[in-house]
Rosetta silent file (secondary structure, phi, psi, omega in degrees, C-alpha in Angstrom):
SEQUENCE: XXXXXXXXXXXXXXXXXXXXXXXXXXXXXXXXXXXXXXXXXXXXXXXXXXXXXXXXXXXXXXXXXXXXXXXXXXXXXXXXXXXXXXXXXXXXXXXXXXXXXXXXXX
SCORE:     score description
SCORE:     0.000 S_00000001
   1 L     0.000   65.052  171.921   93.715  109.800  103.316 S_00000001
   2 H   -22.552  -51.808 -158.952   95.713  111.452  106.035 S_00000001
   3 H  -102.583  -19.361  158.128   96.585  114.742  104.305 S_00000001
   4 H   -64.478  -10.198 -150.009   93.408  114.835  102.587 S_00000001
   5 H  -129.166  -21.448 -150.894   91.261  114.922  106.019 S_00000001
   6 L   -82.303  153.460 -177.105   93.878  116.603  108.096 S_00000001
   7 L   -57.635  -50.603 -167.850   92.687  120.627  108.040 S_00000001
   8 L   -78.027  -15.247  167.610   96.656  121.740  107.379 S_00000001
   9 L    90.752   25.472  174.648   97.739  119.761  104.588 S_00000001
  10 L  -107.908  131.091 -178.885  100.488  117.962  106.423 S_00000001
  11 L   -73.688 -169.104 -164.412  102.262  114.751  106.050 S_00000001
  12 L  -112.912  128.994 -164.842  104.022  112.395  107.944 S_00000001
  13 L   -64.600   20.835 -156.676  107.392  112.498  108.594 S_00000001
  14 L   175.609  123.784 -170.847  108.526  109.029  107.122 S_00000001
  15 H   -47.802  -53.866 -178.796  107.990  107.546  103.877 S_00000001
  16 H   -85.411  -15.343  169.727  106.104  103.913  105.783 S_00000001
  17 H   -66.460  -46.797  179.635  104.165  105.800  108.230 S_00000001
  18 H   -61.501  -50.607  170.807  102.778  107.835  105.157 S_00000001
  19 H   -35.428  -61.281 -169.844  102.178  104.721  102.938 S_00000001
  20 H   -48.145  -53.606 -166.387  100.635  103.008  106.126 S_00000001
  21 H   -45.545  -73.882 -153.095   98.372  106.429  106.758 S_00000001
  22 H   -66.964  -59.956 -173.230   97.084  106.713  103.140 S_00000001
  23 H  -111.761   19.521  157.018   96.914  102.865  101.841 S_00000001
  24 H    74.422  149.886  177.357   96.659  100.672  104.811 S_00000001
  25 H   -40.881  -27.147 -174.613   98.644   97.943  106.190 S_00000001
  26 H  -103.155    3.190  157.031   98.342   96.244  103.134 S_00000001
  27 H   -90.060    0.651 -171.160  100.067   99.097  101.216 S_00000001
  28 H   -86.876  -25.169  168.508  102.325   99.375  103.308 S_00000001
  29 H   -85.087  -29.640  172.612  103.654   95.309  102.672 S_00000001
  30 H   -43.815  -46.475  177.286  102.942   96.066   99.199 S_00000001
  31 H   -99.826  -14.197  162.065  106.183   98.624   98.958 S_00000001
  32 H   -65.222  -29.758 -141.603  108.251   96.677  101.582 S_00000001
  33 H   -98.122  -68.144 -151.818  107.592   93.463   98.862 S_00000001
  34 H   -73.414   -2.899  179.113  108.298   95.965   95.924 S_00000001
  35 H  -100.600  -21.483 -175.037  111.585   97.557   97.866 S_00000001
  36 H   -82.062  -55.449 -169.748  112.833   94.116   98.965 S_00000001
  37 H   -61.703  -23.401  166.558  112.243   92.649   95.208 S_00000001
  38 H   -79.007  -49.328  160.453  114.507   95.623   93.983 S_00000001
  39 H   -67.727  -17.429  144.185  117.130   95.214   96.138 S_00000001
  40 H   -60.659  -57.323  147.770  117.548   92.006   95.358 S_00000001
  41 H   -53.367  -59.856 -177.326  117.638   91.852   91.943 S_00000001
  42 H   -57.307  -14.836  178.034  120.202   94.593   91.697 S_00000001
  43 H   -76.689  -30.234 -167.314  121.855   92.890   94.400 S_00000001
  44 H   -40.998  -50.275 -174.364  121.776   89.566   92.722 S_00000001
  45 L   -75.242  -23.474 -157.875  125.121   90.242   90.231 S_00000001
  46 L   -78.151  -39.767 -166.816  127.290   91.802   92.625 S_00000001
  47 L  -114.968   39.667  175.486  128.212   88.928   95.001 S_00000001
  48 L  -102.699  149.555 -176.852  128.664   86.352   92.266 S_00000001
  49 L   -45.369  -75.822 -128.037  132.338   85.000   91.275 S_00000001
  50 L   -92.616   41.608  176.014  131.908   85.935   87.965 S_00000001
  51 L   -32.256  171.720  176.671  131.035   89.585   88.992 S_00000001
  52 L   -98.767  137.906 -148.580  129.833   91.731   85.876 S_00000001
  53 L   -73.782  -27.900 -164.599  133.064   93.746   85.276 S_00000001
  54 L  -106.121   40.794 -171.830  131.018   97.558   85.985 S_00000001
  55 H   -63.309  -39.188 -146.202  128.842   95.800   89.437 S_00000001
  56 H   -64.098    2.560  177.677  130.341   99.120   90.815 S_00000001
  57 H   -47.753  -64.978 -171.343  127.432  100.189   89.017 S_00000001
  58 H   -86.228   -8.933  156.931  125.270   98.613   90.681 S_00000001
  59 H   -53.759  -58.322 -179.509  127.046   99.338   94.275 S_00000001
  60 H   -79.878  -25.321 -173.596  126.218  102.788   93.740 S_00000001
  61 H   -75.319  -19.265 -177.151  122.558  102.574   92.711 S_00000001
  62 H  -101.534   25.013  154.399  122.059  100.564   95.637 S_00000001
  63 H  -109.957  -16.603  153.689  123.634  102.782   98.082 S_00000001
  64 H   -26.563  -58.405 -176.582  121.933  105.834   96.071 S_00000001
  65 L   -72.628  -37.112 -157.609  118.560  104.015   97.060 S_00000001
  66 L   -72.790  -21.999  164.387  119.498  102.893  100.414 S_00000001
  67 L  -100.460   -1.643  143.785  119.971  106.546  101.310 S_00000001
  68 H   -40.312  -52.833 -163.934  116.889  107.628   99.414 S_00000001
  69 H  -107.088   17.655 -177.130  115.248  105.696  101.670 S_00000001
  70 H  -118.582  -83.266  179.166  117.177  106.682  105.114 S_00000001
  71 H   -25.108  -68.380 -176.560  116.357  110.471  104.280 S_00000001
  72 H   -40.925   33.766 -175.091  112.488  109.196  103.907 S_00000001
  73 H  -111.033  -56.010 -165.415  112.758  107.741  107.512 S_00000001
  74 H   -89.522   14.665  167.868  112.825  111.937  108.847 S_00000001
  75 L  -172.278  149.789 -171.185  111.199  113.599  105.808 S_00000001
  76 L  -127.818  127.286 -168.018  109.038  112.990  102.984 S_00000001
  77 L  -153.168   70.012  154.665  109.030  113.936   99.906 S_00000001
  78 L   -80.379   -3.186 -149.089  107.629  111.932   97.258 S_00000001
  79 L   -86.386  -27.894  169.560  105.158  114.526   96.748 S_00000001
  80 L   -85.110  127.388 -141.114  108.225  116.231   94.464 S_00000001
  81 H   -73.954  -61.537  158.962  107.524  114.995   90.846 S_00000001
  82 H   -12.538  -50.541  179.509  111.409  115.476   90.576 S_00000001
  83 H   -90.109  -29.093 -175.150  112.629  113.676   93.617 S_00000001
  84 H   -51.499  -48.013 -163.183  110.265  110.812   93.019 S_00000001
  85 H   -71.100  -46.900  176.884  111.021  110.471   89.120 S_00000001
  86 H   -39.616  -48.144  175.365  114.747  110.079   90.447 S_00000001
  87 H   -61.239  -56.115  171.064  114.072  107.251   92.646 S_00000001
  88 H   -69.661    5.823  161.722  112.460  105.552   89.668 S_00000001
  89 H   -89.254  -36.886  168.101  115.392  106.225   87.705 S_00000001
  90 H   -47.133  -60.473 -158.137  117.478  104.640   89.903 S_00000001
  91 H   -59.771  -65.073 -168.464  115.445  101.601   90.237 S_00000001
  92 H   -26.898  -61.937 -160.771  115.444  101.330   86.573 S_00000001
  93 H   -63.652  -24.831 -178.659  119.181  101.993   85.507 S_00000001
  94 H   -64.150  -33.883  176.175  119.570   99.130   88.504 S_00000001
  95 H   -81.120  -76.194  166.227  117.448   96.293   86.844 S_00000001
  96 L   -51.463   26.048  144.932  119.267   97.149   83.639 S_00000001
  97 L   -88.040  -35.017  162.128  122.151   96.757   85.071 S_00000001
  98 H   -54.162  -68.974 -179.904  121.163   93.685   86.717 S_00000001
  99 H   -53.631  -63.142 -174.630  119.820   92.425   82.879 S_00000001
 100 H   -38.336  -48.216 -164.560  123.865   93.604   81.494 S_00000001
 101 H   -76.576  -44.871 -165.517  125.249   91.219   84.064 S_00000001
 102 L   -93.141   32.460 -176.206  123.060   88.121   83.261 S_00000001
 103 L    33.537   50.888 -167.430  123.878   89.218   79.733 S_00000001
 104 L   -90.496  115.265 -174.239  120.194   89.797   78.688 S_00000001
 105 L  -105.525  128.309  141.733  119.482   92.059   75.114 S_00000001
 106 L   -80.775    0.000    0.000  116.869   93.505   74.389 S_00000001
């Protein structure tokens, strides 16, 4: 618990160094696993013939994330409720987008 122990209260400048700090090597494969399994699924529909007619949809949330997560490399800031909840909006509207394309109802 890096930022708990350090006297100044400061993190680490990049999103896998912090993970790594605070929850160990094995949290740190834990969100490469859960960032690989997202980009994949949303990725899944896009580069099929039989694209889903609105993939740009899914174009943008995954360049949305993919620069989400290239700002984390020089600053970090999941710590904002705000920037965080965004990222998990993303992921979201991306799997249901993913579910429109394999034509999945809830």
């Amino acid at each position: 618990m890096f930022y708990w122990k350090s006297s100044s209260g400061f993190r680490t400048h990049n999103i896998f160094l912090e993970t790594t700090v605070n929850l160990g090597i094995f949290g740190f494969f834990i969100l490469l696993w859960m960032l690989y399994r997202t980009f994949r699924t949303i990725a899944k529909g896009i580069f099929k013939d039989n694209a889903f007619k609105n993939s740009y949809i899914q174009v943008g949330i995954i360049g949305s994330l993919a620069s989400f997560l290239g700002h984390n490399q020089v600053d970090y800031f999941w710590q904002i409720a705000q920037i965080a909840g965004l990222f998990w909006i993303l992921v979201g509207a991306g799997v249901c987008a993913h579910n429109l394309a394999k034509g999945v109802r809830n």
